[in-house]
C-alpha atoms as an extended CHARMM CRD file, in Angstrom:
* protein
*
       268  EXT
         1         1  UNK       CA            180.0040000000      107.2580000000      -31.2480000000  PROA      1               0.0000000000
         2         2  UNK       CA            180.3660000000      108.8090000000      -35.0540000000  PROA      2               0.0000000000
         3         3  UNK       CA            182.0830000000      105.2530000000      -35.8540000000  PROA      3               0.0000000000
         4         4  UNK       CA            178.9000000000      103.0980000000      -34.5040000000  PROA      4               0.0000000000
         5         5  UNK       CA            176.7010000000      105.8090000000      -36.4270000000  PROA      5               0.0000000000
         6         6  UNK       CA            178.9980000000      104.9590000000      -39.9850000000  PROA      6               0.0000000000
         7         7  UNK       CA            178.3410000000      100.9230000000      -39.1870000000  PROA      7               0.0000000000
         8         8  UNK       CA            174.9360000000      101.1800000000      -37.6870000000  PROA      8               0.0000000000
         9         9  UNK       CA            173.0490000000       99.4170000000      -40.8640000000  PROA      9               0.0000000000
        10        10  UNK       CA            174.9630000000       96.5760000000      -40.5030000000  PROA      10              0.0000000000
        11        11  UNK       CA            174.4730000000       96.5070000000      -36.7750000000  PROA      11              0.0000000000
        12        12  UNK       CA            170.2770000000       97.2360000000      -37.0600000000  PROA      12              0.0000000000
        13        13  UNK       CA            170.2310000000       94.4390000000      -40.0010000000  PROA      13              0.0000000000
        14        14  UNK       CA            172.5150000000       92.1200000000      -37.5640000000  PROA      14              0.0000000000
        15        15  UNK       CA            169.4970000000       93.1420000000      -34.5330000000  PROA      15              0.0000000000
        16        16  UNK       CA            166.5990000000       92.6740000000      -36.9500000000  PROA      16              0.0000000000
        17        17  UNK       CA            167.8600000000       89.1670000000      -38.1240000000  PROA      17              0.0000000000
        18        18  UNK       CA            168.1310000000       88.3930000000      -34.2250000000  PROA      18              0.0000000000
        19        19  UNK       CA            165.5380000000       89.3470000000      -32.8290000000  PROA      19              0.0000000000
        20        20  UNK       CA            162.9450000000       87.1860000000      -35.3760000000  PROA      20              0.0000000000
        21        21  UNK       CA            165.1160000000       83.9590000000      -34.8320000000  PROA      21              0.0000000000
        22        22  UNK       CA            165.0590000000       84.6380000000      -30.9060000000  PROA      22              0.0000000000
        23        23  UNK       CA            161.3870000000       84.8930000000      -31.3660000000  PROA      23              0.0000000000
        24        24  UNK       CA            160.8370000000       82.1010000000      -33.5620000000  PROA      24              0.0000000000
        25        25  UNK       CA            163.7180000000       79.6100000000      -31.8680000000  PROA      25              0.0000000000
        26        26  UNK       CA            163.8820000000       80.6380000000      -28.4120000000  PROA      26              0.0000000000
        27        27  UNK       CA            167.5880000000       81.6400000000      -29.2380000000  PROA      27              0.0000000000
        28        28  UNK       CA            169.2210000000       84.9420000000      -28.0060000000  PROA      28              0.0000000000
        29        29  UNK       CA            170.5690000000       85.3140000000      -31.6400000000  PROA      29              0.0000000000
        30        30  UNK       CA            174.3260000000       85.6860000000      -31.0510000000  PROA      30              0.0000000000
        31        31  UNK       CA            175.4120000000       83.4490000000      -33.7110000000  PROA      31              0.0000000000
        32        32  UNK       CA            173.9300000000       86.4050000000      -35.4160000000  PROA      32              0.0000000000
        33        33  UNK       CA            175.1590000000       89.0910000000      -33.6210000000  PROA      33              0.0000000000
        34        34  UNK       CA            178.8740000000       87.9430000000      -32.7120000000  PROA      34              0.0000000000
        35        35  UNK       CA            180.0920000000       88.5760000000      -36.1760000000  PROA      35              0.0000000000
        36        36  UNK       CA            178.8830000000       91.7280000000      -37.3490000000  PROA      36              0.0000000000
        37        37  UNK       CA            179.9310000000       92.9660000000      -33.9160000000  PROA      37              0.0000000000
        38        38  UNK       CA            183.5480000000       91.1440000000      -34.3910000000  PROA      38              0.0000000000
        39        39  UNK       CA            183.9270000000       93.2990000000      -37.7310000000  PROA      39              0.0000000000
        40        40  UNK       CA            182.9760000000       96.7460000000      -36.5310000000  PROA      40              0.0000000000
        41        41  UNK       CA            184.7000000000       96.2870000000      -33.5470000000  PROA      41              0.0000000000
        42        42  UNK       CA            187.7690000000       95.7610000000      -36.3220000000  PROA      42              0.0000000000
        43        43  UNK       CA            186.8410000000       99.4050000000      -37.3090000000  PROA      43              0.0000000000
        44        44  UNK       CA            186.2970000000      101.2800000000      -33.9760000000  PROA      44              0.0000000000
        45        45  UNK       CA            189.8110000000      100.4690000000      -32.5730000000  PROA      45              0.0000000000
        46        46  UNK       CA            188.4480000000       97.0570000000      -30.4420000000  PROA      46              0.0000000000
        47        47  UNK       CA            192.1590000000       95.7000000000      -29.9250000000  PROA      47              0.0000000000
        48        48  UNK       CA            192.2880000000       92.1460000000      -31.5710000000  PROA      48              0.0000000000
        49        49  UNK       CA            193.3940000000       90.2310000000      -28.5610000000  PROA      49              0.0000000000
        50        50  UNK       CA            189.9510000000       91.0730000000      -26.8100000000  PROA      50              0.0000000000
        51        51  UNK       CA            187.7970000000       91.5110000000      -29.7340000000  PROA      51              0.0000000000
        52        52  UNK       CA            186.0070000000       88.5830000000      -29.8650000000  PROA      52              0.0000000000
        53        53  UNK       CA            185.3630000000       89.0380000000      -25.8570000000  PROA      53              0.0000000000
        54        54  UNK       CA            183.9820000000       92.5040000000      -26.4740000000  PROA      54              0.0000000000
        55        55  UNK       CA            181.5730000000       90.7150000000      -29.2330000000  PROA      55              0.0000000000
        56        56  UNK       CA            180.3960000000       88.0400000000      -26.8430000000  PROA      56              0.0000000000
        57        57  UNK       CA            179.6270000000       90.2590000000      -23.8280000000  PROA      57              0.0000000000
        58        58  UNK       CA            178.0600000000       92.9150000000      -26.1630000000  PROA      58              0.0000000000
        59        59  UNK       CA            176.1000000000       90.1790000000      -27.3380000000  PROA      59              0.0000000000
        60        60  UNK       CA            175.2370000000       88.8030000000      -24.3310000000  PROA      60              0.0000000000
        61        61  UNK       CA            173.7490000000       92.4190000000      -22.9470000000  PROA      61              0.0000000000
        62        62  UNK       CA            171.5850000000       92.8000000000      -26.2250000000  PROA      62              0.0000000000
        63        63  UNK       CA            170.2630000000       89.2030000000      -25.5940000000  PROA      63              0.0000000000
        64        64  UNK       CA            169.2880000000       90.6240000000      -22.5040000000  PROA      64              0.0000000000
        65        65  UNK       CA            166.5400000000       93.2100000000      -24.5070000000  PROA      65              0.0000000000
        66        66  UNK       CA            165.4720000000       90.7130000000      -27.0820000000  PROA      66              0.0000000000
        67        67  UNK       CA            164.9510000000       88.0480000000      -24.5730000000  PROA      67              0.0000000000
        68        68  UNK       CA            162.7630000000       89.9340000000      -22.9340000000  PROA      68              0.0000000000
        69        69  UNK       CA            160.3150000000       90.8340000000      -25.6830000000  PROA      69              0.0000000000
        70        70  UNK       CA            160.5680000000       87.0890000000      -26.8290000000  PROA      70              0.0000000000
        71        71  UNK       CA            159.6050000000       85.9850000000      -23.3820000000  PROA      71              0.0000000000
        72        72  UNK       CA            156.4680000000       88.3750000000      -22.7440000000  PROA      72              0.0000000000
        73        73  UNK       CA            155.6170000000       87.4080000000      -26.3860000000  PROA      73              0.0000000000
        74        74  UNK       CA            155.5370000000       83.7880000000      -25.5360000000  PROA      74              0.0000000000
        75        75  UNK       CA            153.9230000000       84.4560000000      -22.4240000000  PROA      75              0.0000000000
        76        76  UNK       CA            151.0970000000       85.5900000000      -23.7120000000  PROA      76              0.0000000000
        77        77  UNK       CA            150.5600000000       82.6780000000      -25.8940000000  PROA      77              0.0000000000
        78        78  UNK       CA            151.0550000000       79.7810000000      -22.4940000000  PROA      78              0.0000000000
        79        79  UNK       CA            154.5980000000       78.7820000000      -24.4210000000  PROA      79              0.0000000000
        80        80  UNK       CA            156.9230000000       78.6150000000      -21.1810000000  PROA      80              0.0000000000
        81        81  UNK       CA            157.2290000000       76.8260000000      -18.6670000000  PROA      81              0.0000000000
        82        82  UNK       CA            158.2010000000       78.7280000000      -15.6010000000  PROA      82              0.0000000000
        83        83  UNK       CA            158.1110000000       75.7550000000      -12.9530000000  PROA      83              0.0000000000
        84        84  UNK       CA            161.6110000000       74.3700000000      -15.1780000000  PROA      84              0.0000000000
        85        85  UNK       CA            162.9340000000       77.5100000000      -15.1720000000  PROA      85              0.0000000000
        86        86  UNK       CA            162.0050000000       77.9520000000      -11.7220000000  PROA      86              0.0000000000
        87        87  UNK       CA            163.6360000000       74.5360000000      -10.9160000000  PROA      87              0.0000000000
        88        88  UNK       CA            166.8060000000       75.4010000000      -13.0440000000  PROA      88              0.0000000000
        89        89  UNK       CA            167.1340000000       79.2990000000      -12.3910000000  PROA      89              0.0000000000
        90        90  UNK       CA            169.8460000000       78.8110000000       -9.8670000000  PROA      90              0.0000000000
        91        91  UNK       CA            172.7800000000       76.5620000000      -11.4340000000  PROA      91              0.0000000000
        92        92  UNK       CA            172.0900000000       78.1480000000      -14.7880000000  PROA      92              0.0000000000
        93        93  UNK       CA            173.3860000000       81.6260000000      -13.1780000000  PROA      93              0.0000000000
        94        94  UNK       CA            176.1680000000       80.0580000000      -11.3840000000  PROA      94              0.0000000000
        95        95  UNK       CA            177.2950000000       77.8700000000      -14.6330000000  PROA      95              0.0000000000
        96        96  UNK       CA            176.8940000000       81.2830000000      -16.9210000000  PROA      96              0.0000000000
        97        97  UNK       CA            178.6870000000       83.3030000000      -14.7010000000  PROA      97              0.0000000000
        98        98  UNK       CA            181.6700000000       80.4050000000      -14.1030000000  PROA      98              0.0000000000
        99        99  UNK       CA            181.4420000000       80.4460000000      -18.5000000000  PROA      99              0.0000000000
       100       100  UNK       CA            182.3280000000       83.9110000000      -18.5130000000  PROA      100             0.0000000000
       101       101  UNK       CA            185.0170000000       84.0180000000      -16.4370000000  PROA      101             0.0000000000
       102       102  UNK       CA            186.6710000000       81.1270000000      -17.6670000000  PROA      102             0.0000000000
       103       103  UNK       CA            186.0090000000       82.4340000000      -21.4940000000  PROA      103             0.0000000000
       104       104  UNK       CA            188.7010000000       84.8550000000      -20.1760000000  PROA      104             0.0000000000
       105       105  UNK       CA            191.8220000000       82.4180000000      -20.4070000000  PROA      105             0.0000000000
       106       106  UNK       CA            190.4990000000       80.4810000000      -23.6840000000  PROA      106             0.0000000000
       107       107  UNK       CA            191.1560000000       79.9140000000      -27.1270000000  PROA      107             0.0000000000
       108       108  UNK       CA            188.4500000000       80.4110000000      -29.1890000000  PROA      108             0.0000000000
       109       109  UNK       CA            189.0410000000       77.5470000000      -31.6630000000  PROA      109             0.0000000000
       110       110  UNK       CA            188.4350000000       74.7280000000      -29.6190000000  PROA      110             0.0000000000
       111       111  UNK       CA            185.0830000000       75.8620000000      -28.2790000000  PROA      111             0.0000000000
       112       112  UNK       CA            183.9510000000       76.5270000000      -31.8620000000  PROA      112             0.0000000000
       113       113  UNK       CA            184.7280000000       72.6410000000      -32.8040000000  PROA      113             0.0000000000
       114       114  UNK       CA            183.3140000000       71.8960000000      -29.3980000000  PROA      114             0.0000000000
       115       115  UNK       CA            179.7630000000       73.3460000000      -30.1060000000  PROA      115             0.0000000000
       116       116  UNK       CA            180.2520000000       72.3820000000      -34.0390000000  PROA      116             0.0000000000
       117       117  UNK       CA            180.4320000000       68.5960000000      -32.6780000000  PROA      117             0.0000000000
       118       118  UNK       CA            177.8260000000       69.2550000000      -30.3400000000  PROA      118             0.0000000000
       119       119  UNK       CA            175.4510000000       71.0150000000      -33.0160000000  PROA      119             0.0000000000
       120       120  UNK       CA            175.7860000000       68.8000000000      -35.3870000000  PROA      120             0.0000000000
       121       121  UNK       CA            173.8450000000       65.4250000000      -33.1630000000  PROA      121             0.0000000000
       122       122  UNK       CA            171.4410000000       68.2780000000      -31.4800000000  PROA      122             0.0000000000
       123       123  UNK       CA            170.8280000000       69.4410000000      -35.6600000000  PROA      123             0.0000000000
       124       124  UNK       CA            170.4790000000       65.4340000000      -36.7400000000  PROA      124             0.0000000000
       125       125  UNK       CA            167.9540000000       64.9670000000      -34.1900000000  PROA      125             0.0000000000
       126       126  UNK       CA            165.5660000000       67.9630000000      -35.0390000000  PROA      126             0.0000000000
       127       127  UNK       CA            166.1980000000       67.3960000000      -38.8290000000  PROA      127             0.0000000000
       128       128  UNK       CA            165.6620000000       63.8690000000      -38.8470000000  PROA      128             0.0000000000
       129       129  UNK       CA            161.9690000000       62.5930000000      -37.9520000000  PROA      129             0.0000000000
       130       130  UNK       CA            163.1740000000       61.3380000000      -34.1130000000  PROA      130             0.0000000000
       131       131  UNK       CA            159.9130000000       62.3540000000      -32.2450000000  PROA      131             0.0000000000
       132       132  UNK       CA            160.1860000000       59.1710000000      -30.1170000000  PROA      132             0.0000000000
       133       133  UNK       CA            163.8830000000       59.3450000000      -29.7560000000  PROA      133             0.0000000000
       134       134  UNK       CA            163.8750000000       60.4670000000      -26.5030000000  PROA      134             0.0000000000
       135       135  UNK       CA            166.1330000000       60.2470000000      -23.0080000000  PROA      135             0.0000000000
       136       136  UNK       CA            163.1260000000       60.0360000000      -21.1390000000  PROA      136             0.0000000000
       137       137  UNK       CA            159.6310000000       61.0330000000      -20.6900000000  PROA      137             0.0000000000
       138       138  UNK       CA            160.4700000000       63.6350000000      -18.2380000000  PROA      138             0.0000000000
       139       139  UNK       CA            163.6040000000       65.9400000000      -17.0180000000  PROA      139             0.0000000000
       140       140  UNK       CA            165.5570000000       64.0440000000      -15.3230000000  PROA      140             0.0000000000
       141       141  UNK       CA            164.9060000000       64.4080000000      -10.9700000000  PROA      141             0.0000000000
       142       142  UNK       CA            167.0830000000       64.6710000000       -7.7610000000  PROA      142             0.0000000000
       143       143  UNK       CA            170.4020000000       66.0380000000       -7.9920000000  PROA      143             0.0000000000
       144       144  UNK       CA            170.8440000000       65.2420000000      -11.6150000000  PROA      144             0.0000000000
       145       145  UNK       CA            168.3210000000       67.6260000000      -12.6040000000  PROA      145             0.0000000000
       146       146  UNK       CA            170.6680000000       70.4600000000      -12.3260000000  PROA      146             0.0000000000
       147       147  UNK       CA            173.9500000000       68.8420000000      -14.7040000000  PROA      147             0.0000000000
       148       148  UNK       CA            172.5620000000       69.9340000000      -18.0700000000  PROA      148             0.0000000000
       149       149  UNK       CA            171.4870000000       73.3380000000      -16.8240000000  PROA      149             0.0000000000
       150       150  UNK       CA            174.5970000000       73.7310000000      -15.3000000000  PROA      150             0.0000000000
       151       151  UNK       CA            176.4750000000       72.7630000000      -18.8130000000  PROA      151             0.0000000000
       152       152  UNK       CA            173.5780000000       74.9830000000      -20.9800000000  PROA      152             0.0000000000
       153       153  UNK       CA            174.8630000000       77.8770000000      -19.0730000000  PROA      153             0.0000000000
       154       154  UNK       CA            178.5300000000       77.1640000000      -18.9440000000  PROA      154             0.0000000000
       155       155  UNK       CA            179.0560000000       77.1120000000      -22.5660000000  PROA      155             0.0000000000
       156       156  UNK       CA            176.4860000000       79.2800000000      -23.6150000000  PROA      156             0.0000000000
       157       157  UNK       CA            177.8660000000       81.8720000000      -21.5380000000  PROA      157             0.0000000000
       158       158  UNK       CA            181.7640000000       81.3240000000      -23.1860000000  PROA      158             0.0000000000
       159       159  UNK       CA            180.1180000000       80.8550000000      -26.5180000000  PROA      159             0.0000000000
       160       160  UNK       CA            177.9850000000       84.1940000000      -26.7020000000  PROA      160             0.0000000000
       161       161  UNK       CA            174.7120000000       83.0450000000      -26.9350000000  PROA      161             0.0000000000
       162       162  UNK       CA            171.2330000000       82.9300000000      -25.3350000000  PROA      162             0.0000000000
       163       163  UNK       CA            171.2520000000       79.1350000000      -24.3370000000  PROA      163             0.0000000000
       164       164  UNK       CA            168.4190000000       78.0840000000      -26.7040000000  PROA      164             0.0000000000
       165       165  UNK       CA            170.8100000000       76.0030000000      -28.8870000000  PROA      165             0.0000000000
       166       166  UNK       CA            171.2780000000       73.5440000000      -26.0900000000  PROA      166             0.0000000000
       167       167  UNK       CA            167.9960000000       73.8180000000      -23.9510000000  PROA      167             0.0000000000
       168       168  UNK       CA            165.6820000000       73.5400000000      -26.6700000000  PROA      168             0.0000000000
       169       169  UNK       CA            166.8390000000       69.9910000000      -27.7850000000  PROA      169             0.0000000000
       170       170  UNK       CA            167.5600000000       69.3310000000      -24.1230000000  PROA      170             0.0000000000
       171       171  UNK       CA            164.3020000000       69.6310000000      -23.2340000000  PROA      171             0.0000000000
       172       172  UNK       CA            162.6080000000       67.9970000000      -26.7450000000  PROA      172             0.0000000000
       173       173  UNK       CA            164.6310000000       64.7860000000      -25.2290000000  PROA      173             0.0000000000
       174       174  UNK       CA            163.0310000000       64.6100000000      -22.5930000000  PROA      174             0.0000000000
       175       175  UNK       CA            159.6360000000       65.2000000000      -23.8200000000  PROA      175             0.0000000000
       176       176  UNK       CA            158.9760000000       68.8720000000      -23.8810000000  PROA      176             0.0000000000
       177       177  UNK       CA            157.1800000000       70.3050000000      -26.5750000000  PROA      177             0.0000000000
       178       178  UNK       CA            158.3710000000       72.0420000000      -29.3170000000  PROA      178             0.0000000000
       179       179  UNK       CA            156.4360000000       75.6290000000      -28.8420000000  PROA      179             0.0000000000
       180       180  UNK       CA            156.9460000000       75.2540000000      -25.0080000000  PROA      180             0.0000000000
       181       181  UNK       CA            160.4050000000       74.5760000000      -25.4400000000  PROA      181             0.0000000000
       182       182  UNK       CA            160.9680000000       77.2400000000      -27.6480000000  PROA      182             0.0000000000
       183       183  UNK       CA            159.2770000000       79.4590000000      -25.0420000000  PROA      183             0.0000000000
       184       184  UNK       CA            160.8140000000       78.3790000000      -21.9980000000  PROA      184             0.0000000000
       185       185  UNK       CA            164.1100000000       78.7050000000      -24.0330000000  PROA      185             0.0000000000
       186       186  UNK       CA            163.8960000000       82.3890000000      -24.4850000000  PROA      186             0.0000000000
       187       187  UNK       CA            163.3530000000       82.8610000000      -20.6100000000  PROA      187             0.0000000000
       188       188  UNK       CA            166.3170000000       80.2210000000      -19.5720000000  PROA      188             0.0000000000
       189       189  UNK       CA            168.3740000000       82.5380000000      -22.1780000000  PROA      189             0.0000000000
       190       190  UNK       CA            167.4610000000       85.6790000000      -20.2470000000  PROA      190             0.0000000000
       191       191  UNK       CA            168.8050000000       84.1930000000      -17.1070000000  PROA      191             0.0000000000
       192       192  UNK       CA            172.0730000000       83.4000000000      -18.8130000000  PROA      192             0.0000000000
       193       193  UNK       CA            172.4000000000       86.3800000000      -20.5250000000  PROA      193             0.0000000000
       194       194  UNK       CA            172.1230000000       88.4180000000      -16.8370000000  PROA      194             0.0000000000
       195       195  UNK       CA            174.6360000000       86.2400000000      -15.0350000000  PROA      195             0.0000000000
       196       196  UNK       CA            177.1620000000       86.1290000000      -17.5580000000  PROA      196             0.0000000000
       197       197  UNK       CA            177.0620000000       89.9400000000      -18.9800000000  PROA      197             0.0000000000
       198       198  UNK       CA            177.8440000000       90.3450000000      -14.8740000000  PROA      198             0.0000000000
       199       199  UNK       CA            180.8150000000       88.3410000000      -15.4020000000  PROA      199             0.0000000000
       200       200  UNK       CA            181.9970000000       89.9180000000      -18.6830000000  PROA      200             0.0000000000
       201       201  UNK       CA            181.3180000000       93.2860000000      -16.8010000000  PROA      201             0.0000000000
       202       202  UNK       CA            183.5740000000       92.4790000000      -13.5140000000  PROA      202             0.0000000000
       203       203  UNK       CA            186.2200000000       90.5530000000      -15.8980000000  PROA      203             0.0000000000
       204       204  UNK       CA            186.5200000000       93.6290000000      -18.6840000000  PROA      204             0.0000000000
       205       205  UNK       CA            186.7930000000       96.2080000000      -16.4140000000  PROA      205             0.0000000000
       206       206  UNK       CA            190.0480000000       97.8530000000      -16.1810000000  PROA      206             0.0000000000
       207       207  UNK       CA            191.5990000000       96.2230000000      -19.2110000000  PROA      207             0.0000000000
       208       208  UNK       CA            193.7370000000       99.0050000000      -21.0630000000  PROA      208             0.0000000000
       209       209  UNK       CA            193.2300000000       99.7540000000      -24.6580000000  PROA      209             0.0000000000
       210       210  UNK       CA            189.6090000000       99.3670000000      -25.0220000000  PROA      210             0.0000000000
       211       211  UNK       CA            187.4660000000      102.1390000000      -27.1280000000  PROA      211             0.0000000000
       212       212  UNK       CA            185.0970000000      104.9950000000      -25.2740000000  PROA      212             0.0000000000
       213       213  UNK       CA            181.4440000000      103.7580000000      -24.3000000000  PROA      213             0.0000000000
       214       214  UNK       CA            182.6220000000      100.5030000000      -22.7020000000  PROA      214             0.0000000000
       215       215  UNK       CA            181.3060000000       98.8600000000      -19.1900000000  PROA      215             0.0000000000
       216       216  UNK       CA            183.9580000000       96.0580000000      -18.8450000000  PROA      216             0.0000000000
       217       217  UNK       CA            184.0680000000       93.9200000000      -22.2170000000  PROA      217             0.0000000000
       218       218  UNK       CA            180.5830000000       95.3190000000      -23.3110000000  PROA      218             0.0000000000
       219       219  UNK       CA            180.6250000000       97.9230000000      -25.6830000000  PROA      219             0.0000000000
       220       220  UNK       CA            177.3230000000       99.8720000000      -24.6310000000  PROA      220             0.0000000000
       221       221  UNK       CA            176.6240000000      102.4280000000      -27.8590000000  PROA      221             0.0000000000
       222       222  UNK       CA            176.5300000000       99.3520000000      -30.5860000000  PROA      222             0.0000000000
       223       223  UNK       CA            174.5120000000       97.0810000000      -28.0980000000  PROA      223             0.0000000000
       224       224  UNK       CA            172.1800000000      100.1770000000      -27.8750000000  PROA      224             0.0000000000
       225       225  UNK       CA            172.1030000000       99.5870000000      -31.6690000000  PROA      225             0.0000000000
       226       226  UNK       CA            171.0950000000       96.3450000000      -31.9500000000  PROA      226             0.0000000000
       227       227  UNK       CA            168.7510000000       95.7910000000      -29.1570000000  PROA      227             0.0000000000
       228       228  UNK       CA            166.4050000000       98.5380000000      -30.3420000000  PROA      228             0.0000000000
       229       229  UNK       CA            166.2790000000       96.7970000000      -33.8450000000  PROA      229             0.0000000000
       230       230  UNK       CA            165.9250000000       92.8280000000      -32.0520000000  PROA      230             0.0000000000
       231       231  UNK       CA            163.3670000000       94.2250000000      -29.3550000000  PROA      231             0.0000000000
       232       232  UNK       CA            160.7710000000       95.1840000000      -32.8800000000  PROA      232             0.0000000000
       233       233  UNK       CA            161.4230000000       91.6700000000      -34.1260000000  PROA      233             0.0000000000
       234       234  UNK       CA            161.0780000000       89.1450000000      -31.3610000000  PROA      234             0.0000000000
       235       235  UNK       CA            157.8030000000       89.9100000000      -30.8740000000  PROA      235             0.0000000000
       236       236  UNK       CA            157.1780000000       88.8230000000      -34.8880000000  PROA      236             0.0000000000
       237       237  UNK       CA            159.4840000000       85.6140000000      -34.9990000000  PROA      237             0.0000000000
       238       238  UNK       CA            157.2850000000       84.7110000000      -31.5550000000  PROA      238             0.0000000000
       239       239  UNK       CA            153.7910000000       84.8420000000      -33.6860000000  PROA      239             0.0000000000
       240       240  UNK       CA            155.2070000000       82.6760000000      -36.3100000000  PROA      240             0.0000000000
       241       241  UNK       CA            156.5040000000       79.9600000000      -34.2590000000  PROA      241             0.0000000000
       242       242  UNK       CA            153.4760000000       79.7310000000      -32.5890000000  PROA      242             0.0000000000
       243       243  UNK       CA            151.5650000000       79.5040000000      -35.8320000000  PROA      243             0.0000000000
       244       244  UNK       CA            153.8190000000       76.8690000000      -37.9670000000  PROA      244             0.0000000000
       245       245  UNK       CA            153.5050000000       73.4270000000      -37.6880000000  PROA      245             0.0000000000
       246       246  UNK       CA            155.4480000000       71.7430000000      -34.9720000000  PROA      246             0.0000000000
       247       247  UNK       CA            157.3340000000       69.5130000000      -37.4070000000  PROA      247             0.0000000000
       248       248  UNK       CA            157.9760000000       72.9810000000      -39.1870000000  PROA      248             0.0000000000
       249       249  UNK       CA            159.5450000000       74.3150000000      -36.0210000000  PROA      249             0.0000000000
       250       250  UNK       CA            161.9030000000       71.4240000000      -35.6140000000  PROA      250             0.0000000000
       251       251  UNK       CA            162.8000000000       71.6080000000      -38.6240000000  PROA      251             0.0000000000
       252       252  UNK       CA            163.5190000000       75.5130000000      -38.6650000000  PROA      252             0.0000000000
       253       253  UNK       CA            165.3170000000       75.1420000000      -35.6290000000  PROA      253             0.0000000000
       254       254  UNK       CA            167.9020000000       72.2690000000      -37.1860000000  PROA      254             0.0000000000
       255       255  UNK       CA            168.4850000000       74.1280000000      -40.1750000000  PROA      255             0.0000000000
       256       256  UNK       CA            169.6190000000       77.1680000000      -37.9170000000  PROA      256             0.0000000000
       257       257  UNK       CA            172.0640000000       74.6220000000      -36.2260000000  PROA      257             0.0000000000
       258       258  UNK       CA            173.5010000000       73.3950000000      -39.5720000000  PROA      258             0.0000000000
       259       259  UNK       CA            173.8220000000       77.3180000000      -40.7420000000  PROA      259             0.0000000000
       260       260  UNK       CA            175.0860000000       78.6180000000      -37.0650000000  PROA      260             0.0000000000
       261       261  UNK       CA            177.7170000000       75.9770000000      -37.3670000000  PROA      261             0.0000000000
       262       262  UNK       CA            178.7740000000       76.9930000000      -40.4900000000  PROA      262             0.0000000000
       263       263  UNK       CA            179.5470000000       80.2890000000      -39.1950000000  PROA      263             0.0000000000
       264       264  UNK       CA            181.1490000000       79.3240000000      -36.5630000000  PROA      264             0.0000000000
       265       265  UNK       CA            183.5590000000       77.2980000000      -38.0250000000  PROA      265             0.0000000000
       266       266  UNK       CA            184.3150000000       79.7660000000      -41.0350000000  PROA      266             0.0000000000
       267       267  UNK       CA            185.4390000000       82.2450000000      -38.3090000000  PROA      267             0.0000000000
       268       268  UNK       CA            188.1160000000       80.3130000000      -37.1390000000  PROA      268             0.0000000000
């Protein structure tokens, strides 16, 4: 505990930072998150080999707290749509919780070119003035209703973050609005967050060499950290998106894919 106390302004400035863009995007803010935690966890004694697990499931759990705030905060404003999440609740838990285990026996550099690729067409098209450039006026029905859901938690869960990087342009190609996407977002990334912090849980526990104050691969103090500082923001970052433009939003939300991508790829 003294060591989270030494790097807990880095941590509340990491929390603060992800909370408003979980708010404002619909995101869980890992990008964020994942590498301040990576560094302290460099610090504490976080052996190297599962560092960058501990980071993701840590981040995971605090997504679980700032998710929550973003979605009451949306709620309250008629931004999500709970019959999709209804309708996708189910294979996004199983495809988190497969993510998580599987993020277990991976490398991390191929996943980070994997989402960069991925980021950078789901960036061009909320950049780029593509209204009409759509998939289709609705989500897709029948059994294919449930691949991208599956995917959005699958690699959302191995990558660390709430899931609003893929839903939200997901669902804009298929005709969703912006604010409602943004909305239903944060509550899809809630879901994904509780399945796969259950599978970083099972898969950490027992592992030998780990610091005090973990629960499996989460380290509990530091999310305790961060959470408290994300659950005062998301609330903000939720009145702003609902009050900018939706071109704005898009926008905003591309620009985080370009920078998020950045990051990612720097870290390799």
């Amino acid at each position: 505990m003294p060591e989270i106390l030494l790097y807990s302004l880095p941590l509340l400035g990491a929390g603060l930072v992800a909370g408003f863009l979980a708010g404002l995007l619909g995101i869980g803010g890992g990008i964020v998150t994942i590498p301040a935690l990576f560094l302290v966890y460099g610090e504490i004694g976080v052996p190297h080999e599962w560092r960058m697990h501990v980071a993701i499931a840590t981040s995971l759990t605090i997504i679980i707290a700032t998710n929550l705030s973003s979605v009451y905060a949306h709620h309250r404003k008629g931004g999500v749509d709970w019959s999709i999440v209804k309708d996708w609740v189910w294979v996004i838990a199983i495809g988190a919780v497969a993510g998580s285990f599987f993020a277990k026996t991976l490398k991390t550099a191929e996943l980070v070119y994997f989402f960069a690729t991925l980021a950078a067409f789901l960036a061009a098209k909320m950049l780029l003035p593509l209204e009409r450039w759509k998939l289709g006026d609705a989500l897709p029905g029948g059994v294919w209703r449930f691949i991208g859901p599956g995917l959005i938690g699958f690699f959302s869960a191995v990558m660390g973050i709430g899931g609003g990087s893929f839903s939200v342009p997901y669902m804009t190609l298929y005709g969703v609005v912006i604010y409602r996407a943004v909305g239903t977002a944060s509550l899809i990334g809630l879901v994904i967050s509780v399945a796969a912090g259950f599978g970083y849980l099972i898969g950490g526990w027992g592992v030998e060499g780990l610091p005090d104050g973990m629960a499996g691969f989460i380290h509990l103090p530091s999310a305790a950290v961060v959470a408290i500082a994300a659950v005062i923001m998301a609330p903000v970052g939720a009145k702003v998106a609902h009050r900018l433009p939706k071109r704005a939003l898009s926008i905003a939300f591309g620009v985080f894919l370009v920078l998020a991508t950045i990051r990612l790829v720097s870290a390799v």
